[in-house]
Jmol script that loads the backbone (N, CA, C; Angstrom):
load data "model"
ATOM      1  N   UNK A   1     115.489  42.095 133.373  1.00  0.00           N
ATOM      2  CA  UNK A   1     114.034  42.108 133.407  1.00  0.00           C
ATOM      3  C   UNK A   1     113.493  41.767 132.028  1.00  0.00           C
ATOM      4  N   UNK A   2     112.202  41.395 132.151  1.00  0.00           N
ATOM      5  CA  UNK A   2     111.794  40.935 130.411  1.00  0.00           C
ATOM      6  C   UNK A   2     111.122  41.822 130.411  1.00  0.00           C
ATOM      7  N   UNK A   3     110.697  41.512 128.822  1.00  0.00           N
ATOM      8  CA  UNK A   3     110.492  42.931 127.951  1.00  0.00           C
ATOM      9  C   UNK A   3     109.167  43.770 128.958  1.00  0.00           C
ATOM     10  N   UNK A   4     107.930  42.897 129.617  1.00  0.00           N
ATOM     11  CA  UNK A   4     106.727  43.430 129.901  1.00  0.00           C
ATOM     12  C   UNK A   4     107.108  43.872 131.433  1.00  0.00           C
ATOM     13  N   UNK A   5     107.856  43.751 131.772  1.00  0.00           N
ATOM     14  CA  UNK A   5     108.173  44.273 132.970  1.00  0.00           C
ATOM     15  C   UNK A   5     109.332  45.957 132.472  1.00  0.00           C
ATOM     16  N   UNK A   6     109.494  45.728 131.623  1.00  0.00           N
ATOM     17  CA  UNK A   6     110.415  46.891 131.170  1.00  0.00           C
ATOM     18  C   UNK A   6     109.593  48.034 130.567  1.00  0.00           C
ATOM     19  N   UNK A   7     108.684  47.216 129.560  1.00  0.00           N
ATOM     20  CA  UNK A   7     107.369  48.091 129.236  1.00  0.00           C
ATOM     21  C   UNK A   7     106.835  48.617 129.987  1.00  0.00           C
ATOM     22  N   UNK A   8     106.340  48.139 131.431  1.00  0.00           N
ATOM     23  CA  UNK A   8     105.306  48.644 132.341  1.00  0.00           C
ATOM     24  C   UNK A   8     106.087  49.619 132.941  1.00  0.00           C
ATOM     25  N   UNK A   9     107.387  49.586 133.137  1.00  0.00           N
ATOM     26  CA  UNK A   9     108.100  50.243 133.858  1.00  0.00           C
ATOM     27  C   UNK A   9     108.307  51.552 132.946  1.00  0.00           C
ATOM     28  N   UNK A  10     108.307  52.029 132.167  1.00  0.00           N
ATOM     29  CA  UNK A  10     108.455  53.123 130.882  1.00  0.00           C
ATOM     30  C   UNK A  10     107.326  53.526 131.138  1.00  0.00           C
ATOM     31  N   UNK A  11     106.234  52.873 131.199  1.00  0.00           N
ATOM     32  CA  UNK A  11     104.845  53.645 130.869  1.00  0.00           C
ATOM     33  C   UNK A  11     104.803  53.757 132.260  1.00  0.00           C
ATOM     34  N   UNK A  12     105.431  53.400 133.285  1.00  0.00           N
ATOM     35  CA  UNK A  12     104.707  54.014 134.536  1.00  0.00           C
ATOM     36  C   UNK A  12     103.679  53.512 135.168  1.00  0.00           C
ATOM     37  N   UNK A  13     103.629  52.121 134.734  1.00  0.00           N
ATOM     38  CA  UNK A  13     102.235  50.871 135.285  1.00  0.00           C
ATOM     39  C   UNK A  13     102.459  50.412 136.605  1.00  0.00           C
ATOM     40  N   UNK A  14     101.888  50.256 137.784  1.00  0.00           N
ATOM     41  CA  UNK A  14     102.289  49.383 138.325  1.00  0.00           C
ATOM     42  C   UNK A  14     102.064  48.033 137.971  1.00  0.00           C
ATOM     43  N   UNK A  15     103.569  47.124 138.167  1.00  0.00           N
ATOM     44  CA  UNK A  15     103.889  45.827 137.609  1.00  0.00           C
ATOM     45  C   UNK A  15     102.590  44.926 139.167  1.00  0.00           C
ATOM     46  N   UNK A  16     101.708  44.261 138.969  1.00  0.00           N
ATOM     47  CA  UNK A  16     101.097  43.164 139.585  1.00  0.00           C
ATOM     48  C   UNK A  16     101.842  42.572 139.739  1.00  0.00           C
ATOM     49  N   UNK A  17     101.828  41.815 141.320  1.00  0.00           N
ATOM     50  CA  UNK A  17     102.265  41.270 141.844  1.00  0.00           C
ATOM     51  C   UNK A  17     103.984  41.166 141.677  1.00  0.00           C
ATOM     52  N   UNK A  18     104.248  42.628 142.203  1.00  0.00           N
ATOM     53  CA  UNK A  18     105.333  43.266 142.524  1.00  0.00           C
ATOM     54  C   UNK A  18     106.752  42.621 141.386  1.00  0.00           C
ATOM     55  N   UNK A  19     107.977  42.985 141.786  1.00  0.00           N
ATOM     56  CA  UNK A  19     109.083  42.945 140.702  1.00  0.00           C
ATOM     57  C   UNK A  19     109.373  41.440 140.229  1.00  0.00           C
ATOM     58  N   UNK A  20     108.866  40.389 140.566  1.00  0.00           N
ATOM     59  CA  UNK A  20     108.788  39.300 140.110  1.00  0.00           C
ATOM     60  C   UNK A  20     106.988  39.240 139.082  1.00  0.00           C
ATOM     61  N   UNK A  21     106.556  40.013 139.274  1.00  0.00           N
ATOM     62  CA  UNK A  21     104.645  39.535 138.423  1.00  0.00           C
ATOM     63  C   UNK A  21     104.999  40.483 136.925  1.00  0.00           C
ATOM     64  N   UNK A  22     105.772  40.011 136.156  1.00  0.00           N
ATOM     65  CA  UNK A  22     105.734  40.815 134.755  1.00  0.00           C
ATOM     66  C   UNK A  22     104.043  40.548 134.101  1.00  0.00           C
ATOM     67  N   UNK A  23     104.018  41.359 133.145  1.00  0.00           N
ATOM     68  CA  UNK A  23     103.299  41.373 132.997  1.00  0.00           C
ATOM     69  C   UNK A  23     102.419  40.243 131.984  1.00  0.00           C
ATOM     70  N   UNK A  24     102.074  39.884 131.762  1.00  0.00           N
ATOM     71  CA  UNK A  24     101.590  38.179 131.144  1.00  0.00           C
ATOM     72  C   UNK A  24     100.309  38.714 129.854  1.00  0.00           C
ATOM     73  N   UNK A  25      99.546  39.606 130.480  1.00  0.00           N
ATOM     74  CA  UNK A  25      97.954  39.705 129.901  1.00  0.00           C
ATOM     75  C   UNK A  25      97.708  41.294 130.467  1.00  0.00           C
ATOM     76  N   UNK A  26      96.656  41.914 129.533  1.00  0.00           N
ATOM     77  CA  UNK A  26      96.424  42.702 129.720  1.00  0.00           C
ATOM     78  C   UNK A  26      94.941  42.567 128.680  1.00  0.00           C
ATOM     79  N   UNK A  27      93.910  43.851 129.034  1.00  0.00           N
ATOM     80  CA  UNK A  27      92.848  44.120 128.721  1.00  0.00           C
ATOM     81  C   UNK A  27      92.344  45.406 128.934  1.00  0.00           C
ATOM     82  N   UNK A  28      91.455  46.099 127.734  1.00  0.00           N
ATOM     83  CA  UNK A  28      90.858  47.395 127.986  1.00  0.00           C
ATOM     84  C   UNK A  28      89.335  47.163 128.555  1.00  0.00           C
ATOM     85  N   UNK A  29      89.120  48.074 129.627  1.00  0.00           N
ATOM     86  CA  UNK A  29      87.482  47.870 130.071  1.00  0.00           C
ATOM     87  C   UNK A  29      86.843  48.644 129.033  1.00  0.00           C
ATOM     88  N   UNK A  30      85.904  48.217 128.447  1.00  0.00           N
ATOM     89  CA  UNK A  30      84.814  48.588 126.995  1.00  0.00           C
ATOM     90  C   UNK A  30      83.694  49.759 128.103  1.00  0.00           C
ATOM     91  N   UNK A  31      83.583  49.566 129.682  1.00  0.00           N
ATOM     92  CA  UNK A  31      82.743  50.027 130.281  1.00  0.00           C
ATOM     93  C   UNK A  31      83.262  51.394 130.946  1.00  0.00           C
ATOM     94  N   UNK A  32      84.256  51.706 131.347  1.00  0.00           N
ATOM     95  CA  UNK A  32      85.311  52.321 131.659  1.00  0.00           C
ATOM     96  C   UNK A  32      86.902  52.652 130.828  1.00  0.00           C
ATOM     97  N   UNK A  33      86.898  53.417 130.061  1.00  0.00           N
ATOM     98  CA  UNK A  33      87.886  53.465 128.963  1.00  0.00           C
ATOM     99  C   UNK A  33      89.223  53.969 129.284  1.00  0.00           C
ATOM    100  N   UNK A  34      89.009  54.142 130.674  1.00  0.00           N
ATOM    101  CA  UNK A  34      90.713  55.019 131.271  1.00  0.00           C
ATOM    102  C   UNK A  34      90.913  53.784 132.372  1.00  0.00           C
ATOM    103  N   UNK A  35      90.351  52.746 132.081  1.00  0.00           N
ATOM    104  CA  UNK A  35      90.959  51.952 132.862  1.00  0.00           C
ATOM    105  C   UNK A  35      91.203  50.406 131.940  1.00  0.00           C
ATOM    106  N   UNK A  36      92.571  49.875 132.480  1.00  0.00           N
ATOM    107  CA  UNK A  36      92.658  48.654 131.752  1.00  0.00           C
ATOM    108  C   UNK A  36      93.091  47.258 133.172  1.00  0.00           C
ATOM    109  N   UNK A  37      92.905  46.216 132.595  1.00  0.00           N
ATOM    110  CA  UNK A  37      93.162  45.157 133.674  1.00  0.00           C
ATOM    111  C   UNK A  37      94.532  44.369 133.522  1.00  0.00           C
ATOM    112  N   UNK A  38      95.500  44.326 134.079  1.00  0.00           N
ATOM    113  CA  UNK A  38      96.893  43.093 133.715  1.00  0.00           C
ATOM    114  C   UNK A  38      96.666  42.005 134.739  1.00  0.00           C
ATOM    115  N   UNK A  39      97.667  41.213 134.333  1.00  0.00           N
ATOM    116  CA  UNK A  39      97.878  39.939 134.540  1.00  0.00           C
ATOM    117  C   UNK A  39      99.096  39.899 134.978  1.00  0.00           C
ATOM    118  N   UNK A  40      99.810  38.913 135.856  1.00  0.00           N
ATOM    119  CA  UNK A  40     100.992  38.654 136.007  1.00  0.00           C
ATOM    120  C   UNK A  40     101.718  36.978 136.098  1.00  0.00           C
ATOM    121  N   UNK A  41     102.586  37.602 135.497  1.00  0.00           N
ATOM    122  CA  UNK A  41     103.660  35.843 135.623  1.00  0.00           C
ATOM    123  C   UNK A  41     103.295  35.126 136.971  1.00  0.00           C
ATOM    124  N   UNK A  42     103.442  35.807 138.146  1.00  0.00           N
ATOM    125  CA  UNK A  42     103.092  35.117 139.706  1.00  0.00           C
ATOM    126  C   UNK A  42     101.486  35.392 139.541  1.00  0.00           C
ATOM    127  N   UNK A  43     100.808  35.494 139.060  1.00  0.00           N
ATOM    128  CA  UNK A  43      99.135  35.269 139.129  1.00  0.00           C
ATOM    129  C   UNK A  43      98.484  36.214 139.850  1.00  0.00           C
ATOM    130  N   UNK A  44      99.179  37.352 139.643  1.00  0.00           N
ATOM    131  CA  UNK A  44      97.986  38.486 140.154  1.00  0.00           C
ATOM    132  C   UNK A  44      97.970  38.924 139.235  1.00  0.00           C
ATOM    133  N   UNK A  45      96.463  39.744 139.181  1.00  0.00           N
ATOM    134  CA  UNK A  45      95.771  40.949 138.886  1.00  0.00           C
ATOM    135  C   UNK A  45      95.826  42.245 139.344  1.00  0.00           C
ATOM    136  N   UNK A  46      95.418  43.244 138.413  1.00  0.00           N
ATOM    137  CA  UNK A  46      95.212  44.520 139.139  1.00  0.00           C
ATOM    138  C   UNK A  46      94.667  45.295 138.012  1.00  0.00           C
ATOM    139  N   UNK A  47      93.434  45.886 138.332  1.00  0.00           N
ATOM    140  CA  UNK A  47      93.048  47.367 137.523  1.00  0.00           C
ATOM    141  C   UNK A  47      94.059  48.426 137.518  1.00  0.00           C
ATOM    142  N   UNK A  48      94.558  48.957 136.377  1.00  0.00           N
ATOM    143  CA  UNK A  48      94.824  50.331 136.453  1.00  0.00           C
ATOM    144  C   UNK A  48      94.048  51.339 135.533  1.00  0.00           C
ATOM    145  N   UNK A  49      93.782  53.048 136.754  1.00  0.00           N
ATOM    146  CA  UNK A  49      93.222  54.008 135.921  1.00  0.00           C
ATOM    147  C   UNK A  49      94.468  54.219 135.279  1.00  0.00           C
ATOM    148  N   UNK A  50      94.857  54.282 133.960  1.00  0.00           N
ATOM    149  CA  UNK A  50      95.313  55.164 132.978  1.00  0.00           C
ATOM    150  C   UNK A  50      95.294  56.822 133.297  1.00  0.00           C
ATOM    151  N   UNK A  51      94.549  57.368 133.904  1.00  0.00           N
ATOM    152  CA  UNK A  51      95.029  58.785 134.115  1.00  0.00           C
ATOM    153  C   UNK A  51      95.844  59.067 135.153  1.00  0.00           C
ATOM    154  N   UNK A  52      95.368  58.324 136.595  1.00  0.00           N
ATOM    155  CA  UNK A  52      96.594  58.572 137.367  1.00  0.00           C
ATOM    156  C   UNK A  52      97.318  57.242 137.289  1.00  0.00           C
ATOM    157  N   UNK A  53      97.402  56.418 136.803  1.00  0.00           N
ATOM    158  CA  UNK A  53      98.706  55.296 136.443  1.00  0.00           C
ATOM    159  C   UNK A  53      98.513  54.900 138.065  1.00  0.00           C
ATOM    160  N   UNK A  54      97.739  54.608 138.705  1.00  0.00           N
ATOM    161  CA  UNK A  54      96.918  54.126 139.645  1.00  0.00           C
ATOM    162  C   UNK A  54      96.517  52.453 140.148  1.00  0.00           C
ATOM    163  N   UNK A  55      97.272  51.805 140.986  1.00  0.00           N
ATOM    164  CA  UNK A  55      95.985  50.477 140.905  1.00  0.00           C
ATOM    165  C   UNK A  55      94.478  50.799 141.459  1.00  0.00           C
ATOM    166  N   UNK A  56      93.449  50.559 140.705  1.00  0.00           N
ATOM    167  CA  UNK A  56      92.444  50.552 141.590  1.00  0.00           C
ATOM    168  C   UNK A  56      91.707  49.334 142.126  1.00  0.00           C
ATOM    169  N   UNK A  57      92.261  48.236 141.576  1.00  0.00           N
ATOM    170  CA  UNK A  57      91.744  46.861 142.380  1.00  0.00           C
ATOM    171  C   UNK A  57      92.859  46.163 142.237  1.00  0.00           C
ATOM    172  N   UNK A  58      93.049  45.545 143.683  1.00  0.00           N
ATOM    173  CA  UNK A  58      94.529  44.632 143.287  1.00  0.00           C
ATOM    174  C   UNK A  58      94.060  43.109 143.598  1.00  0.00           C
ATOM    175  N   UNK A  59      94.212  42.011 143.418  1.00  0.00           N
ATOM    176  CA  UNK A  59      94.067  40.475 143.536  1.00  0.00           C
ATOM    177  C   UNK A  59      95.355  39.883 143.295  1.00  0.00           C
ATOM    178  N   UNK A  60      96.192  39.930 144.458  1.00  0.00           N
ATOM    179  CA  UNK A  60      97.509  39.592 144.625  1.00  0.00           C
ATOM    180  C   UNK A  60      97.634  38.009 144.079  1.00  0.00           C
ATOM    181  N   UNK A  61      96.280  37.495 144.669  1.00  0.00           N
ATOM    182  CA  UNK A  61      96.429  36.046 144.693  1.00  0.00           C
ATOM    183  C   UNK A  61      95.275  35.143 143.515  1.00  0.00           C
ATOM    184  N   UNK A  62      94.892  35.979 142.411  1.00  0.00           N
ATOM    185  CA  UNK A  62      93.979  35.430 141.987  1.00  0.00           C
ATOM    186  C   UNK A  62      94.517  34.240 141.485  1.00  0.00           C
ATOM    187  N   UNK A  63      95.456  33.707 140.964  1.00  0.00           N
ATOM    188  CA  UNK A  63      95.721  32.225 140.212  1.00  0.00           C
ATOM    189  C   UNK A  63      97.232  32.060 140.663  1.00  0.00           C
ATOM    190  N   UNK A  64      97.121  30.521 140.933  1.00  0.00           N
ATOM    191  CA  UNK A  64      98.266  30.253 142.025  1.00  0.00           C
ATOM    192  C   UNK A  64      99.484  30.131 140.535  1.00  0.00           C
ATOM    193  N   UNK A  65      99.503  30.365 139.586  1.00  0.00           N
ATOM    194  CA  UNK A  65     100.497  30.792 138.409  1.00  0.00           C
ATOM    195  C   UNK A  65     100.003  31.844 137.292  1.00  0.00           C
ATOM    196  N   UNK A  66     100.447  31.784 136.443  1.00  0.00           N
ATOM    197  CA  UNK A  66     100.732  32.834 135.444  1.00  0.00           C
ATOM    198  C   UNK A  66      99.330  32.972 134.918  1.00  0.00           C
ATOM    199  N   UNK A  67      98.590  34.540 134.842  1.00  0.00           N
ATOM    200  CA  UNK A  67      97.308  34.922 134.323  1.00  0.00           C
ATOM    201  C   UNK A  67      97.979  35.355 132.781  1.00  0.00           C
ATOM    202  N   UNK A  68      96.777  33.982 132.392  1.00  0.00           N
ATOM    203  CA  UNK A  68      97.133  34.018 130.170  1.00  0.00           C
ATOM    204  C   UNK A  68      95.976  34.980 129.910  1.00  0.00           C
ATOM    205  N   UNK A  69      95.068  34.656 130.562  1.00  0.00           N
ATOM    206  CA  UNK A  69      93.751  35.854 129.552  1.00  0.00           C
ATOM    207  C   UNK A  69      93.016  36.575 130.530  1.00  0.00           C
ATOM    208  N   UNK A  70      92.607  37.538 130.306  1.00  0.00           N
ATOM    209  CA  UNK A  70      91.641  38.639 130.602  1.00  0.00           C
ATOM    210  C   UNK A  70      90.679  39.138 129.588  1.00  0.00           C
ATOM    211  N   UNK A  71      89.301  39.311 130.232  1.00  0.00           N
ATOM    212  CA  UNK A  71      88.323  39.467 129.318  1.00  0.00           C
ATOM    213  C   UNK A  71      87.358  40.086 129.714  1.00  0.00           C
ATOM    214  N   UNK A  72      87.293  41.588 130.095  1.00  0.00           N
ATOM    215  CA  UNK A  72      86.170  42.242 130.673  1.00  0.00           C
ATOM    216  C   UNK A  72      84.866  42.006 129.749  1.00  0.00           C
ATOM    217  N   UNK A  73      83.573  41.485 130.809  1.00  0.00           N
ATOM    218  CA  UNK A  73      82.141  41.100 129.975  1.00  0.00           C
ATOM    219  C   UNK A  73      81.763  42.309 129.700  1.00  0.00           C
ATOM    220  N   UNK A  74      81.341  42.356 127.987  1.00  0.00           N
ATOM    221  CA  UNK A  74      81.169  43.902 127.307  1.00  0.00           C
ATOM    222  C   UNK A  74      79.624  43.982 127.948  1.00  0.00           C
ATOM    223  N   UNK A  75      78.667  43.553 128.426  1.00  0.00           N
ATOM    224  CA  UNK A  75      77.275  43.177 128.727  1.00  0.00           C
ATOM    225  C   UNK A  75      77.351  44.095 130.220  1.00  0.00           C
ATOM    226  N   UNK A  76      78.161  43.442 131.277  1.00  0.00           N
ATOM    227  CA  UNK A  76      78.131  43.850 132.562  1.00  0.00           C
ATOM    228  C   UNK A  76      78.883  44.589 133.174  1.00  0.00           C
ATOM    229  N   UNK A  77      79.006  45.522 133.210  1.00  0.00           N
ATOM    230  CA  UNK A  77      80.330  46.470 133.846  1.00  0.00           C
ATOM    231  C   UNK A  77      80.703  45.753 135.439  1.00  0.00           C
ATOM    232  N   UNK A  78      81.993  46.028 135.377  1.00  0.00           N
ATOM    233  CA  UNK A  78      82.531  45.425 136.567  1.00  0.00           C
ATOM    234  C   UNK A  78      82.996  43.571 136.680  1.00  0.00           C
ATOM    235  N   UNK A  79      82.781  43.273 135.494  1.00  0.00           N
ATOM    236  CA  UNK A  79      82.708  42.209 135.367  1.00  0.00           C
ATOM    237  C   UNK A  79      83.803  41.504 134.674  1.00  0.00           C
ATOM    238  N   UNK A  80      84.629  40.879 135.032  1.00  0.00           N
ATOM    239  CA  UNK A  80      86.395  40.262 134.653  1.00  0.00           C
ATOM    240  C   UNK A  80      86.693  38.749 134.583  1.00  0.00           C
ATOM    241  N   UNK A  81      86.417  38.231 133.470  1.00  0.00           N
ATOM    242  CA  UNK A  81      87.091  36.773 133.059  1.00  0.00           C
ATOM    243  C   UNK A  81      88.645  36.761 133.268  1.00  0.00           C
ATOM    244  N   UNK A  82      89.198  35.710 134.037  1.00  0.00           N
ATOM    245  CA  UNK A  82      90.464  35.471 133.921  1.00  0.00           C
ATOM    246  C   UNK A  82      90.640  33.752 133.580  1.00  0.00           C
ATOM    247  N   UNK A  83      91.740  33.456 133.381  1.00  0.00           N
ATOM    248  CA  UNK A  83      92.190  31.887 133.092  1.00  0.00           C
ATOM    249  C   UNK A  83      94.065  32.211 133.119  1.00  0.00           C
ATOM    250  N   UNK A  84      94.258  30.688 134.051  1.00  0.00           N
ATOM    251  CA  UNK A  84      95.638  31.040 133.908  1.00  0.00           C
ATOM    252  C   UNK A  84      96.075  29.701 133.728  1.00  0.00           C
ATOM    253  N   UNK A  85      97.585  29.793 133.902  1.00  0.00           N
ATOM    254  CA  UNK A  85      98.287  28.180 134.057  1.00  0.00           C
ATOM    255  C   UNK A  85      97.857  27.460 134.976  1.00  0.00           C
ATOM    256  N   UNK A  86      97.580  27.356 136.079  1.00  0.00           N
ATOM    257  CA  UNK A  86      97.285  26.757 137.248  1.00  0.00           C
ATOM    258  C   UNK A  86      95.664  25.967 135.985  1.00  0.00           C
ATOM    259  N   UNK A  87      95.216  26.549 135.470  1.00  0.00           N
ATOM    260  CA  UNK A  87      94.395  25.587 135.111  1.00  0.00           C
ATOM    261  C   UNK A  87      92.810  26.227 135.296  1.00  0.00           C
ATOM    262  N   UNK A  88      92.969  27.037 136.351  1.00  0.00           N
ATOM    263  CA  UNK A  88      91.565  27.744 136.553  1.00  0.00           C
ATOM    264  C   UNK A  88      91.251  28.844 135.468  1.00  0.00           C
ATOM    265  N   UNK A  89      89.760  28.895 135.615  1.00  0.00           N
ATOM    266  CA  UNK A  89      89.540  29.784 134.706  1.00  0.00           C
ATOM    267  C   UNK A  89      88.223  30.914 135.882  1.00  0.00           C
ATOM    268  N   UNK A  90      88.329  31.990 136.017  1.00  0.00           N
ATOM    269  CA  UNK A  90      87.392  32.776 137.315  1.00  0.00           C
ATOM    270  C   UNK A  90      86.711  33.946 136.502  1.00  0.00           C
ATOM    271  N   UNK A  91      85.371  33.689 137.364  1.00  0.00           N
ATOM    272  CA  UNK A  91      84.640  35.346 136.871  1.00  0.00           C
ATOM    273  C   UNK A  91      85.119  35.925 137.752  1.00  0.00           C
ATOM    274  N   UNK A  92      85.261  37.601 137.986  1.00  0.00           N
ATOM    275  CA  UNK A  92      85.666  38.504 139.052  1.00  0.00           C
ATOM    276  C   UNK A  92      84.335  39.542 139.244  1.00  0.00           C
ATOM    277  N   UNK A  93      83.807  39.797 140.355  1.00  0.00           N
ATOM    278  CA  UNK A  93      83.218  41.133 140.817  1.00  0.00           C
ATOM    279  C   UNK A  93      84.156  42.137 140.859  1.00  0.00           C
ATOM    280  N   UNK A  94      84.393  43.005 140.042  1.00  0.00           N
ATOM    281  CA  UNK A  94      85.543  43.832 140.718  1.00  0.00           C
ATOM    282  C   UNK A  94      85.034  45.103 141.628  1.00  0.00           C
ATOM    283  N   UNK A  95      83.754  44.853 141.543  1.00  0.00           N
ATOM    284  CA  UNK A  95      83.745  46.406 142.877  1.00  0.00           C
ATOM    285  C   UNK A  95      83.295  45.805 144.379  1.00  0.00           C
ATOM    286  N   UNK A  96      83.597  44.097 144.310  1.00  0.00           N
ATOM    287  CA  UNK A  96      84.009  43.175 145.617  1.00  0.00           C
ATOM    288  C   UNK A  96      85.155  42.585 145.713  1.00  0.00           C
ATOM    289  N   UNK A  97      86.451  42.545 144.037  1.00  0.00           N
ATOM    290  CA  UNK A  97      87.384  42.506 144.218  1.00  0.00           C
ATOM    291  C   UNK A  97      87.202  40.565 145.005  1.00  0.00           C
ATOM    292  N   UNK A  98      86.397  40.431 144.667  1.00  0.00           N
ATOM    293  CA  UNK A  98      86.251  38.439 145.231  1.00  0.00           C
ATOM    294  C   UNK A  98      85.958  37.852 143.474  1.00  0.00           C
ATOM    295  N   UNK A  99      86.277  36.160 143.171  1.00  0.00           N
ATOM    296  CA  UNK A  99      85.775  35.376 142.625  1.00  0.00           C
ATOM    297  C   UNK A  99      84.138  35.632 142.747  1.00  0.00           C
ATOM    298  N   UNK A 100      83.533  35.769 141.428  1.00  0.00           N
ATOM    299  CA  UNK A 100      81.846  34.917 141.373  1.00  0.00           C
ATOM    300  C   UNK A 100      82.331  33.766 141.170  1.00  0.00           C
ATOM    301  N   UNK A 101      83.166  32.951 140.400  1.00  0.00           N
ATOM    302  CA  UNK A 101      82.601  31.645 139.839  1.00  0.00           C
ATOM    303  C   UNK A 101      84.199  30.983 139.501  1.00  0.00           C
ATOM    304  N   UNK A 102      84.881  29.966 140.420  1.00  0.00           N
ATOM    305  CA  UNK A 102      85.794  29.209 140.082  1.00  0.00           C
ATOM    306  C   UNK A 102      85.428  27.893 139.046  1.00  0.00           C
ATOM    307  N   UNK A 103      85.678  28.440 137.942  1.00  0.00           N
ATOM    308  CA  UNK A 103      85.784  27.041 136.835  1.00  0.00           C
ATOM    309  C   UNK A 103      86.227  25.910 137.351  1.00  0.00           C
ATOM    310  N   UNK A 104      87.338  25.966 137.405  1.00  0.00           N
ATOM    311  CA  UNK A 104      88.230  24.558 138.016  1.00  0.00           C
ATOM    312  C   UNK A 104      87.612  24.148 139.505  1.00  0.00           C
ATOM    313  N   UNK A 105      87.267  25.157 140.294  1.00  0.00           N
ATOM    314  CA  UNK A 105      86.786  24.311 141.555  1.00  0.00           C
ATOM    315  C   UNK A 105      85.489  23.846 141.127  1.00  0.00           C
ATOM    316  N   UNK A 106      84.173  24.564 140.661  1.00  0.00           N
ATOM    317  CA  UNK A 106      82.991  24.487 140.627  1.00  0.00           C
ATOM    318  C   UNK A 106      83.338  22.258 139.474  1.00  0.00           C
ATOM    319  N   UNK A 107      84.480  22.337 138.397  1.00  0.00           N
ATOM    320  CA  UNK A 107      84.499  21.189 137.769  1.00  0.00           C
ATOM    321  C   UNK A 107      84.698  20.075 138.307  1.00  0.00           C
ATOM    322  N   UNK A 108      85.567  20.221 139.270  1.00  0.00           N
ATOM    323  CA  UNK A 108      86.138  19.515 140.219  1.00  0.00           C
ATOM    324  C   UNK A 108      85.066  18.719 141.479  1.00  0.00           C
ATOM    325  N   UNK A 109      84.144  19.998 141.790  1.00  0.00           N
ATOM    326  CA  UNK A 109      83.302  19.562 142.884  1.00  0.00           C
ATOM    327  C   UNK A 109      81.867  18.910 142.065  1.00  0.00           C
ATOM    328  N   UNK A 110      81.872  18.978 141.242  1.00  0.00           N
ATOM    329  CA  UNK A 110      80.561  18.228 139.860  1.00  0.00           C
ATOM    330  C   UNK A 110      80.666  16.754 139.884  1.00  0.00           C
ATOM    331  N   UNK A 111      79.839  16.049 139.992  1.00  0.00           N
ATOM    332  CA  UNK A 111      79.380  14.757 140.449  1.00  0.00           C
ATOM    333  C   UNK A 111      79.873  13.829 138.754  1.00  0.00           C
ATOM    334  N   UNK A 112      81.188  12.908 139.351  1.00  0.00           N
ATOM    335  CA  UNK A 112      80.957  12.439 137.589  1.00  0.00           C
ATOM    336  C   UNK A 112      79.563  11.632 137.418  1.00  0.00           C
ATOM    337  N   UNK A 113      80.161  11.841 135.458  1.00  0.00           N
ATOM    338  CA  UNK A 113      78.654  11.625 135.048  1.00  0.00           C
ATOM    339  C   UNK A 113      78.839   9.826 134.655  1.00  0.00           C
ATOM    340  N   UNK A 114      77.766   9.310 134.884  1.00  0.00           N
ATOM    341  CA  UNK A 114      77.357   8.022 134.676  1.00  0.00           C
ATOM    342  C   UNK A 114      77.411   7.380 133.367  1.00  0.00           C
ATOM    343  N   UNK A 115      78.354   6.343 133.624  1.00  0.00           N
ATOM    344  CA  UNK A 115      79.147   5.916 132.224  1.00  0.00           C
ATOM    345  C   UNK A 115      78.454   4.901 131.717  1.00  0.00           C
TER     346      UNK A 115
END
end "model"
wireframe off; spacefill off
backbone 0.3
color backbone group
């Protein structure tokens, strides 16, 4: 196992997106302080509370590869930047646990611009 899957496993984390999703990224919520957000090699997400070592939001499938960043918005509670390999970059609702806003699709579906 690599090191962040060995880490999570010591501290008692659940590993995202099960014994293949090590852990890639991680983040503290500025809005909620007993809870932090990871990332995984297979592209899920998941909140954990820190007191009961808990998932409380899981997104098995947020990025079809490896989540590089996480970035809870210090402005809006509930509110979760991700970007991964696949290329996308997503806002998250997390108390709908859905995408607000696919970067890569919303770029993709944008009218090119006139050369």
């Amino acid at each position: 196992a690599s090191a962040s899957c060995t880490a999570a496993a010591a501290f008692g984390a659940p590993t995202p997106g099960g014994p293949d999703g090590c852990i890639e990224s991680a983040c503290c919520d500025l809005h909620h302080v007993h809870t932090i957000a990871l990332g995984s090699a297979a592209g899920a997400i998941s909140t954990v509370d820190l007191r009961t070592m808990k998932a409380a939001v899981a997104l098995p499938n947020a990025h079809r590869s490896c989540v590089r960043v996480l970035a809870y918005n210090p402005n809006r509670p509930y509110a979760l930047l991700s970007a991964g390999d696949d290329g996308a970059m997503k806002f998250w609702d997390l108390r709908r646990a859905k995408a607000i806003t696919d970067a890569a699709a919303a770029q993709s579906a944008a009218p090119a611009a006139a050369g």
